[in-house]
C-alpha positions in Angstrom: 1.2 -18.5 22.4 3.0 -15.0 21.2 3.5 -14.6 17.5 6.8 -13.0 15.9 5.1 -10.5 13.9 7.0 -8.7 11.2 7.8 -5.2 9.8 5.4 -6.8 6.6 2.7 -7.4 9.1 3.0 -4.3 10.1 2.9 -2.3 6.6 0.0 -4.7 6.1 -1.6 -2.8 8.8 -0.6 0.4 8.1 -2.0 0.3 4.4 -5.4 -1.9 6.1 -4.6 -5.1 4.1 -4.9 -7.3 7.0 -8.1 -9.2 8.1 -10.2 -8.4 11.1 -8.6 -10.9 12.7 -5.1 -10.4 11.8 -5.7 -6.8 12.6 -6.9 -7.4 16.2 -4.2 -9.8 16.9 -1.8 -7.3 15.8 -3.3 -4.4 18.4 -3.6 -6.7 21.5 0.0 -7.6 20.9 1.0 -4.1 20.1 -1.2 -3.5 23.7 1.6 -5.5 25.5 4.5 -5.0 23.5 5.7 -0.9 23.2 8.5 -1.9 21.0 6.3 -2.9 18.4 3.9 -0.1 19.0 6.7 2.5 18.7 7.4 0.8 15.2 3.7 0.7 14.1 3.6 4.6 15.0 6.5 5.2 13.1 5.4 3.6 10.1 1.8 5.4 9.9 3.3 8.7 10.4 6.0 8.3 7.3 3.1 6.6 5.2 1.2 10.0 6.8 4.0 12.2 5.2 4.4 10.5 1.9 2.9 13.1 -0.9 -0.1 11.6 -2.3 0.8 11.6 -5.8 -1.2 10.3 -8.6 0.6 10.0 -12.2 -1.8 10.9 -15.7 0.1 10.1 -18.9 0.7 13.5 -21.1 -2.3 14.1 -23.9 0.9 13.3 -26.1 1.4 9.9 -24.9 -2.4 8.8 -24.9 -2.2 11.1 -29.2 0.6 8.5 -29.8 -1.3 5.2 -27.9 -3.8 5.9 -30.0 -2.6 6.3 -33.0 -0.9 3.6 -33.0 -3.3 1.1 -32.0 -5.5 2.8 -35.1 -2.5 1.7 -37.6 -2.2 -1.7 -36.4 -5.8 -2.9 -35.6 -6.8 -5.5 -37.5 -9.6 -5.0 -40.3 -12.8 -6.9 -39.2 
């Protein structure tokens, strides 16, 4: 039996949120059908080229958090 696998499935691959399992259905497919292998390279090399960015909030932002959290605790 051949299962319809999805772009999902494979962006679930890409990213290594599949199972074992899951993952080494999706390579033995991918084994027999180059369609889906040409999308499954595709995908890794764009994730590949994304920037790696990581956001950190501004000391501002965590001066104001703070603050604010300070003025509106309540008194134990």
């Amino acid at each position: 039996m051949t299962q319809n696998y999805t772009l999902n499935d494979l962006v679930r691959l890409v990213y290594h949120e599949t199972s074992r399992t899951q993952a080494r259905e999706l390579h033995e497919e991918m084994s027999h059908d180059f369609e889906l292998a040409e999308e499954f390279e595709m995908l890794k090399n764009t994730a590949r080229e994304l920037p790696k960015v990581t956001f950190a909030p501004s000391k501002k932002c965590i001066d104001l958090i703070l603050d604010y959290s300070r003025r509106t605790a309540l008194a134990i």
